[in-house]
mmCIF file of the C-alpha atoms, coordinates in Angstrom:
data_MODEL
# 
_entry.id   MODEL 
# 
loop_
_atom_site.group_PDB 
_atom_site.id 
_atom_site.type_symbol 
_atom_site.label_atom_id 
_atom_site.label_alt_id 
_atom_site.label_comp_id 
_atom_site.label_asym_id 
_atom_site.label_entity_id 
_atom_site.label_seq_id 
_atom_site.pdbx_PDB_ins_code 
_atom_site.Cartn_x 
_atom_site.Cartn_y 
_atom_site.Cartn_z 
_atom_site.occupancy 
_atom_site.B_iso_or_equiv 
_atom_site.pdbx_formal_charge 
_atom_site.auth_seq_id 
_atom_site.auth_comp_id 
_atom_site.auth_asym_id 
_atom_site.auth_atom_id 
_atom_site.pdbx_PDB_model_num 
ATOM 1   C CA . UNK A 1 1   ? 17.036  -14.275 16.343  1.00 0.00 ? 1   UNK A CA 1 
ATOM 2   C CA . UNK A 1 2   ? 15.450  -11.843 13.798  1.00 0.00 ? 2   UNK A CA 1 
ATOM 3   C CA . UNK A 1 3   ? 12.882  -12.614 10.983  1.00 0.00 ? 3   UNK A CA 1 
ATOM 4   C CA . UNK A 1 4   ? 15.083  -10.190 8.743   1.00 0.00 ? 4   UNK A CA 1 
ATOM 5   C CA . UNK A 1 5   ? 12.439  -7.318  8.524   1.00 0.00 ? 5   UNK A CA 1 
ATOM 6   C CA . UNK A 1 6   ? 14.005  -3.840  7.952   1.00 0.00 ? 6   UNK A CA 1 
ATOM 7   C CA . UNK A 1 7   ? 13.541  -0.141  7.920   1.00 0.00 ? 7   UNK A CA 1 
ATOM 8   C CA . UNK A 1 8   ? 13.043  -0.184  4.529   1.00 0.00 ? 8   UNK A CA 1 
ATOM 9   C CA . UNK A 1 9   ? 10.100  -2.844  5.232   1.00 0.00 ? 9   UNK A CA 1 
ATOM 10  C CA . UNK A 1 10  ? 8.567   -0.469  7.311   1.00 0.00 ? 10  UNK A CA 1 
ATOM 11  C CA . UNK A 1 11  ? 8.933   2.179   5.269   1.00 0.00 ? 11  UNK A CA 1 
ATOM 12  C CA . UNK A 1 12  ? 7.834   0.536   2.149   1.00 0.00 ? 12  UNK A CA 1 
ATOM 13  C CA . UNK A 1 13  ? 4.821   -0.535  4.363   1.00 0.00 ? 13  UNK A CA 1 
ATOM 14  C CA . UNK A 1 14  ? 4.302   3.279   5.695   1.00 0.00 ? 14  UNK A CA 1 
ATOM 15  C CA . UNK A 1 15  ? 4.132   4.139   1.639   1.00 0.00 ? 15  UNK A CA 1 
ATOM 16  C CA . UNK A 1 16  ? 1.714   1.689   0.993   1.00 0.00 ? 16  UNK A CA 1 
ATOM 17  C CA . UNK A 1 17  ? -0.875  2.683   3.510   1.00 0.00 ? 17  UNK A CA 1 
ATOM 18  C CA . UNK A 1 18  ? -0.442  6.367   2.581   1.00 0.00 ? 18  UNK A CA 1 
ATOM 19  C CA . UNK A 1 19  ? -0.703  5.589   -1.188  1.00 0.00 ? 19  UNK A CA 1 
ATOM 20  C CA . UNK A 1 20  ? -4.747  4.135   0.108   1.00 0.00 ? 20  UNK A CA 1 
ATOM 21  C CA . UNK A 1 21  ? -5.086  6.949   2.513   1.00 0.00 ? 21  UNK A CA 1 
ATOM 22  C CA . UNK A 1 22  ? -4.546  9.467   -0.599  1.00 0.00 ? 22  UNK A CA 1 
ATOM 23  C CA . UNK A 1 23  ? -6.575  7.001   -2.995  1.00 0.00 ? 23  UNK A CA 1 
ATOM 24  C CA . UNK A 1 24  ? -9.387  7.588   -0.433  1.00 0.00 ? 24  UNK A CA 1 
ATOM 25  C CA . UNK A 1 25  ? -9.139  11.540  0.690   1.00 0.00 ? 25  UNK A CA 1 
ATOM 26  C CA . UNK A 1 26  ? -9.473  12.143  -3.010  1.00 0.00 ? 26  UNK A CA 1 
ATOM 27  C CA . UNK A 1 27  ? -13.533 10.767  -2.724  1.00 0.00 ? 27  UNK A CA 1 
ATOM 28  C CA . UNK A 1 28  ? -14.319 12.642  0.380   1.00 0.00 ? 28  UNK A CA 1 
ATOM 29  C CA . UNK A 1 29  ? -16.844 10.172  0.903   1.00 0.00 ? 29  UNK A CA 1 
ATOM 30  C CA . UNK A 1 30  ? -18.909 10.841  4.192   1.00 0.00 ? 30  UNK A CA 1 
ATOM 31  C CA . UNK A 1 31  ? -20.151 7.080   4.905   1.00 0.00 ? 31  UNK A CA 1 
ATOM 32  C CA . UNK A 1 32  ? -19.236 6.092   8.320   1.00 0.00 ? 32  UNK A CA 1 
ATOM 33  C CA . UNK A 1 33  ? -17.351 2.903   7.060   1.00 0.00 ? 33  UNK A CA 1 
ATOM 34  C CA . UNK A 1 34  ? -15.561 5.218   5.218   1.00 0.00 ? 34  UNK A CA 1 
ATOM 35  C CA . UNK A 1 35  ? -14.312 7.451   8.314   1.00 0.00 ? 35  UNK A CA 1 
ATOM 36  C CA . UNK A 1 36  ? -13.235 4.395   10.391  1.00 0.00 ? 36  UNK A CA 1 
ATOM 37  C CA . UNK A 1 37  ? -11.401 2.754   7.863   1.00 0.00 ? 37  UNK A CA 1 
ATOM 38  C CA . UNK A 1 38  ? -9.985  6.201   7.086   1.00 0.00 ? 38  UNK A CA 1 
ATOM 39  C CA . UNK A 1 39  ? -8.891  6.125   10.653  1.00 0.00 ? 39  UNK A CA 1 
ATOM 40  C CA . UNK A 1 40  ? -7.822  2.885   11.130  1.00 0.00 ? 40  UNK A CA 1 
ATOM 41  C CA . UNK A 1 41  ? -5.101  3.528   7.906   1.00 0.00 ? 41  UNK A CA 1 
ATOM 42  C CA . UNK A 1 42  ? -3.796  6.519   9.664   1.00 0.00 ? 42  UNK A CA 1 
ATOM 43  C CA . UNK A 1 43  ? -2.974  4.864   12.497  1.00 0.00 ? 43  UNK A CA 1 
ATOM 44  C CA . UNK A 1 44  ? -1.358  1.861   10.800  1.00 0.00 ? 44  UNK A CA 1 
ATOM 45  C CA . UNK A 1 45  ? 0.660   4.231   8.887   1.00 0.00 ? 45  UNK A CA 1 
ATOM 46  C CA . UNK A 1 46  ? 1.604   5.755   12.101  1.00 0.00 ? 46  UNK A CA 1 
ATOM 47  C CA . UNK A 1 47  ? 1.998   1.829   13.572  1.00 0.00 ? 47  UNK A CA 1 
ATOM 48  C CA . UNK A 1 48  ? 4.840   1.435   10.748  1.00 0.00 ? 48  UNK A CA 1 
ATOM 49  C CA . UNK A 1 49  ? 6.448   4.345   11.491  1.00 0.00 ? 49  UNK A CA 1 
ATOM 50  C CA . UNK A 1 50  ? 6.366   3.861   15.344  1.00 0.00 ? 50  UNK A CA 1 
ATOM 51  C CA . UNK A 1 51  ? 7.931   0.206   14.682  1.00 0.00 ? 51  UNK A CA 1 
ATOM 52  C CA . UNK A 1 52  ? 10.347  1.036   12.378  1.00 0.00 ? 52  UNK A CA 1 
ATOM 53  C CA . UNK A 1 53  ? 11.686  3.836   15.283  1.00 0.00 ? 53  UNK A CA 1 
ATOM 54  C CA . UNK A 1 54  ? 11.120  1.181   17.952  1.00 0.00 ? 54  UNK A CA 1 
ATOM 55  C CA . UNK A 1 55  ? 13.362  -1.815  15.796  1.00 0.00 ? 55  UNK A CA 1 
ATOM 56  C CA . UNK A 1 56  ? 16.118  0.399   16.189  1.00 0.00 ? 56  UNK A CA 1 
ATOM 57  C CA . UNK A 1 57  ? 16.516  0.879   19.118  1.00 0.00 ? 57  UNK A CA 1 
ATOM 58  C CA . UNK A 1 58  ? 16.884  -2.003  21.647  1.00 0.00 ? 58  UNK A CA 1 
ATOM 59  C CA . UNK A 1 59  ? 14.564  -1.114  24.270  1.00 0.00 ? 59  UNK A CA 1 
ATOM 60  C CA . UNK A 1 60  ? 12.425  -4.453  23.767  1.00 0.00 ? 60  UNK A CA 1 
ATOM 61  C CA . UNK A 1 61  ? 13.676  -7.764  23.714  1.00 0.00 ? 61  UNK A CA 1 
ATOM 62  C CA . UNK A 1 62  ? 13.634  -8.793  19.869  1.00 0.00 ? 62  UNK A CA 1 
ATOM 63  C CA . UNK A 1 63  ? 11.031  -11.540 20.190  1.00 0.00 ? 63  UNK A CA 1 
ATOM 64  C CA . UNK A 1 64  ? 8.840   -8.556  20.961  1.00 0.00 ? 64  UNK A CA 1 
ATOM 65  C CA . UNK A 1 65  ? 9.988   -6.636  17.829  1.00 0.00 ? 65  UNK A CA 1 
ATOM 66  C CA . UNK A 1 66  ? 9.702   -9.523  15.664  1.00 0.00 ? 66  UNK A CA 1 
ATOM 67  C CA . UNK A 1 67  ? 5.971   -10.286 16.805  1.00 0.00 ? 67  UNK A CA 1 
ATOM 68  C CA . UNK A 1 68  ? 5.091   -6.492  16.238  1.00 0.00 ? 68  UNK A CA 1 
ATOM 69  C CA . UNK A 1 69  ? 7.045   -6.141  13.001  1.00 0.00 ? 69  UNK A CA 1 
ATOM 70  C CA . UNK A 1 70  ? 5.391   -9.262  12.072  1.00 0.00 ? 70  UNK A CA 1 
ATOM 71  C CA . UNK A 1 71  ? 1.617   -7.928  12.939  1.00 0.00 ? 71  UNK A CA 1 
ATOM 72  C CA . UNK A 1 72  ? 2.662   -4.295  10.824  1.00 0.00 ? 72  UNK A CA 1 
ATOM 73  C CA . UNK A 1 73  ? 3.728   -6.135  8.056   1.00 0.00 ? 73  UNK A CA 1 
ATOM 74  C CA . UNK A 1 74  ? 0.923   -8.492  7.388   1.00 0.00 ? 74  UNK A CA 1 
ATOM 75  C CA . UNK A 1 75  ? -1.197  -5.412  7.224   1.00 0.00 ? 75  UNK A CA 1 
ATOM 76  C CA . UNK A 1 76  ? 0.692   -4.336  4.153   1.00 0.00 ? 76  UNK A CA 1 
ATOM 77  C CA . UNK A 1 77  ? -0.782  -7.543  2.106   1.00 0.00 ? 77  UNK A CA 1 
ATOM 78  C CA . UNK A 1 78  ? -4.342  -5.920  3.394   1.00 0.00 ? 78  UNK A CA 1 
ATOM 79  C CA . UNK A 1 79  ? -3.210  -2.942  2.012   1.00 0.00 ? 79  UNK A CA 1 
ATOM 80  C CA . UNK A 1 80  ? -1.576  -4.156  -1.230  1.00 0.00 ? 80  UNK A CA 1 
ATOM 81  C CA . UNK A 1 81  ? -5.272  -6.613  -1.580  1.00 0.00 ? 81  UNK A CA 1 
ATOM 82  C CA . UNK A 1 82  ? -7.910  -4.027  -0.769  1.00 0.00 ? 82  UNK A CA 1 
ATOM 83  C CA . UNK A 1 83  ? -6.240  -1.677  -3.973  1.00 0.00 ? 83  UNK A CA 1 
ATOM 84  C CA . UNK A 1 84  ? -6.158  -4.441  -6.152  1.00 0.00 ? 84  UNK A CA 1 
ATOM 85  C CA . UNK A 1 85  ? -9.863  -5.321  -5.568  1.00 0.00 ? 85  UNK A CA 1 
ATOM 86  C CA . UNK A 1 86  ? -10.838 -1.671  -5.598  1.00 0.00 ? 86  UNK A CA 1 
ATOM 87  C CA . UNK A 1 87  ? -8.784  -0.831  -8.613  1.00 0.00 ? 87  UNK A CA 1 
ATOM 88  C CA . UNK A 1 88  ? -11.337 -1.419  -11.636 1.00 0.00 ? 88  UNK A CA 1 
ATOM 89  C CA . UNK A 1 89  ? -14.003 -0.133  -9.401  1.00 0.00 ? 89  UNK A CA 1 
ATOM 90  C CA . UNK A 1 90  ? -11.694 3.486   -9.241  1.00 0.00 ? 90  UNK A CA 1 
ATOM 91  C CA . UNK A 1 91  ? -11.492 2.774   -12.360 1.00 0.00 ? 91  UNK A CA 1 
ATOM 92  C CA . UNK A 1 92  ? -14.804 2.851   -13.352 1.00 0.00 ? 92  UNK A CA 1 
ATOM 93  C CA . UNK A 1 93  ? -16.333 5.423   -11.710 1.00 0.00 ? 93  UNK A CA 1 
ATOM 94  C CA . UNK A 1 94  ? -13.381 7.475   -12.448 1.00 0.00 ? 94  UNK A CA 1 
ATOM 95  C CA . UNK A 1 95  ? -14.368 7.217   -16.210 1.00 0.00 ? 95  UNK A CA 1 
ATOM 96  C CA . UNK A 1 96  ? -17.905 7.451   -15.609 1.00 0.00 ? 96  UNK A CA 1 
ATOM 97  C CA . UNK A 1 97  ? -17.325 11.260  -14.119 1.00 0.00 ? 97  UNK A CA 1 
ATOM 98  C CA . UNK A 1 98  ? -16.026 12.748  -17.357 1.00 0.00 ? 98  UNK A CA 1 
ATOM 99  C CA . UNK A 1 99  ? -18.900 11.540  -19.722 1.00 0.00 ? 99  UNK A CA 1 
ATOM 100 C CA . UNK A 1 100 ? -21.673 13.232  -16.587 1.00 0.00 ? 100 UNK A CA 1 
ATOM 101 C CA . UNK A 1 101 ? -21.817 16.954  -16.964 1.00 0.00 ? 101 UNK A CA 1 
ATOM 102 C CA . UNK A 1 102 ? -20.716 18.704  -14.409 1.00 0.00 ? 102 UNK A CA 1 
ATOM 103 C CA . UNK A 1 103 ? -20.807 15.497  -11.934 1.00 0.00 ? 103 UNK A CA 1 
ATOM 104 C CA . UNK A 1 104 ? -16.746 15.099  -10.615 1.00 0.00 ? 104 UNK A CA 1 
ATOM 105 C CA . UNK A 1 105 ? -14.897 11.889  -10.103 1.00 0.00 ? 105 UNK A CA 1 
ATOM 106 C CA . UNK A 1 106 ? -15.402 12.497  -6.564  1.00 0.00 ? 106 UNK A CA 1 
ATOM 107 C CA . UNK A 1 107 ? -18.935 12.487  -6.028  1.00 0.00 ? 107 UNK A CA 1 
ATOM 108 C CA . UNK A 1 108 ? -19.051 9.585   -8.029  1.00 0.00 ? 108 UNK A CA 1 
ATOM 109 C CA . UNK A 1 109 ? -16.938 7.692   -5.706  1.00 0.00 ? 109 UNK A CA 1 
ATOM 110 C CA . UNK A 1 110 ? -18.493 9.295   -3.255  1.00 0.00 ? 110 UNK A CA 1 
ATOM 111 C CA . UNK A 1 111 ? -21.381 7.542   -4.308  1.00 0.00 ? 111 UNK A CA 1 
ATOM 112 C CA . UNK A 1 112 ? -19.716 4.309   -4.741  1.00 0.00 ? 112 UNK A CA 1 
ATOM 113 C CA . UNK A 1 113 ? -17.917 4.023   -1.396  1.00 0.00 ? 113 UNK A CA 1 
ATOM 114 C CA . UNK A 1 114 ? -21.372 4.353   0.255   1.00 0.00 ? 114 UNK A CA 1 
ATOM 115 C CA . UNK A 1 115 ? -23.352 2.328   -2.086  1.00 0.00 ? 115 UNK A CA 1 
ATOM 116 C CA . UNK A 1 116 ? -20.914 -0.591  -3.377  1.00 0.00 ? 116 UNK A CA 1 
ATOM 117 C CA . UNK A 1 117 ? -18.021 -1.024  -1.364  1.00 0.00 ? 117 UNK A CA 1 
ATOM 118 C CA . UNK A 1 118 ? -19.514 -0.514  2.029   1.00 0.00 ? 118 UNK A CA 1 
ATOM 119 C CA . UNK A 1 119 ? -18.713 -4.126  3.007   1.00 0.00 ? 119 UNK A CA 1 
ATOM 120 C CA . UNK A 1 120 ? -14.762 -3.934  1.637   1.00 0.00 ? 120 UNK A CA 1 
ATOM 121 C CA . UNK A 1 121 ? -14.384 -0.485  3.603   1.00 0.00 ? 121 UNK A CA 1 
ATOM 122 C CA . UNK A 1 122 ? -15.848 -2.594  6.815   1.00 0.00 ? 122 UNK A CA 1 
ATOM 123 C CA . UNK A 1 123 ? -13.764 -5.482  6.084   1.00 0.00 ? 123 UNK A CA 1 
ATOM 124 C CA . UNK A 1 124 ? -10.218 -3.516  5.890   1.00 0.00 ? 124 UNK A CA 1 
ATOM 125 C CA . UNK A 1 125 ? -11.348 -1.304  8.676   1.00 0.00 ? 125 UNK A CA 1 
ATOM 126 C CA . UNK A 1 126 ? -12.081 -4.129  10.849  1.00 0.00 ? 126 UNK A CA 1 
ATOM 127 C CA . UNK A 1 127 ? -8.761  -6.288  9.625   1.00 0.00 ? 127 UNK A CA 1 
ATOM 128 C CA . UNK A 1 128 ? -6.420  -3.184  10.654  1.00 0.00 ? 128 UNK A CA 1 
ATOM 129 C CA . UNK A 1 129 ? -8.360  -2.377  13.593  1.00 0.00 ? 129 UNK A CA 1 
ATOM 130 C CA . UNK A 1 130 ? -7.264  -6.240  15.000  1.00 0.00 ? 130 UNK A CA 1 
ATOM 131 C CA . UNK A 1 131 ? -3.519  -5.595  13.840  1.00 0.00 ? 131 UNK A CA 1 
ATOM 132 C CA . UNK A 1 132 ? -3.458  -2.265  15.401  1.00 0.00 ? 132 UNK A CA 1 
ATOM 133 C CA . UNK A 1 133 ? -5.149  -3.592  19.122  1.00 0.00 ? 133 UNK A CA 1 
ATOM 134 C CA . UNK A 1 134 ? -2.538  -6.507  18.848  1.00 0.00 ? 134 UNK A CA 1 
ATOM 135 C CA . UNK A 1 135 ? 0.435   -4.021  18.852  1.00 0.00 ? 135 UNK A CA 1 
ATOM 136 C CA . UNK A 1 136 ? -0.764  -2.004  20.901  1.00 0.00 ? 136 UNK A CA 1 
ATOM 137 C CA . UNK A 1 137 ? -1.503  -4.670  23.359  1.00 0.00 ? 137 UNK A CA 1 
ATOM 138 C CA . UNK A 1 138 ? 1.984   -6.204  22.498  1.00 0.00 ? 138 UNK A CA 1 
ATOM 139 C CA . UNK A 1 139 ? 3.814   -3.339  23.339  1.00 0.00 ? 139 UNK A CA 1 
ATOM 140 C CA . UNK A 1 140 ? 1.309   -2.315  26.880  1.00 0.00 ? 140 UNK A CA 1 
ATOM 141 C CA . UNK A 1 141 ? 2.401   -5.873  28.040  1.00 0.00 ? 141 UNK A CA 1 
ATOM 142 C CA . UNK A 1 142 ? 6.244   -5.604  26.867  1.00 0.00 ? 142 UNK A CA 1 
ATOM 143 C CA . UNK A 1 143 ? 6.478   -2.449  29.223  1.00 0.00 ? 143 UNK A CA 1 
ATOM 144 C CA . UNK A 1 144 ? 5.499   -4.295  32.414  1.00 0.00 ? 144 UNK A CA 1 
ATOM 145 C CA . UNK A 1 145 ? 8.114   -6.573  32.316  1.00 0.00 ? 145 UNK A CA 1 
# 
């Protein structure tokens, strides 16, 4: 039985996660929060894509495809929640940068990242982090059998 997820779910969800990963390379921010959460959207982007290639195909049995496309997808409403709580904030310091002489939007966020939204960067890092060991675990087990 399938849970109805598609490609275009996957892909919508691949969009989503590189639509943060841009948000974020544009502050080049050098906290370490920042880095690991920076890694842990690149490989849930690449977690979407790998799914979506994997759902077509029927080399698992489709309970396992519905649990992982159910684990990729709920990382999209991370996603999606993380840029809505993060959005004024961009906001913000975004304006802030054009009234500072010769101070860019990017050290400002720079700033920000590391000073304000360390805990949010740990948060998402750590959420996607659990999604991403879950598939991966997921799939390591569906190959023994």
């Amino acid at each position: 039985m399938s849970f109805g997820y598609s490609v275009g779910d996957f892909v919508a969800g691949a969009n989503l996660a590189y639509t943060l990963i841009r948000v974020m390379a544009e502050t080049q921010s050098a906290s370490e929060e920042y880095h690991e959460a920076m890694t842990e959207l690149c490989g849930i982007q690449q977690a979407f894509i790998h799914v979506s290639h994997i759902t077509r195909s029927s080399i698992l049995p489709q309970a396992t495809l519905n649990s992982a496309s159910f684990i990729v997808l709920s990382s999209m409403e991370i996603i999606a929640r993380f840029l809505e709580r993060t959005r004024e904030y961009r906001k913000r310091f975004e304006s802030k940068a054009g009234g500072v002489g010769g101070i860019s939007s990017s050290s400002w966020c720079k700033v920000g990242w590391s000073l304000y939204k360390r805990d949010e960067l740990r948060s998402l890092r750590d959420s996607l982090h659990c999604r991403l060991v879950a598939v991966n675990t997921l799939f390591a087990a569906a190959r023994q059998f």
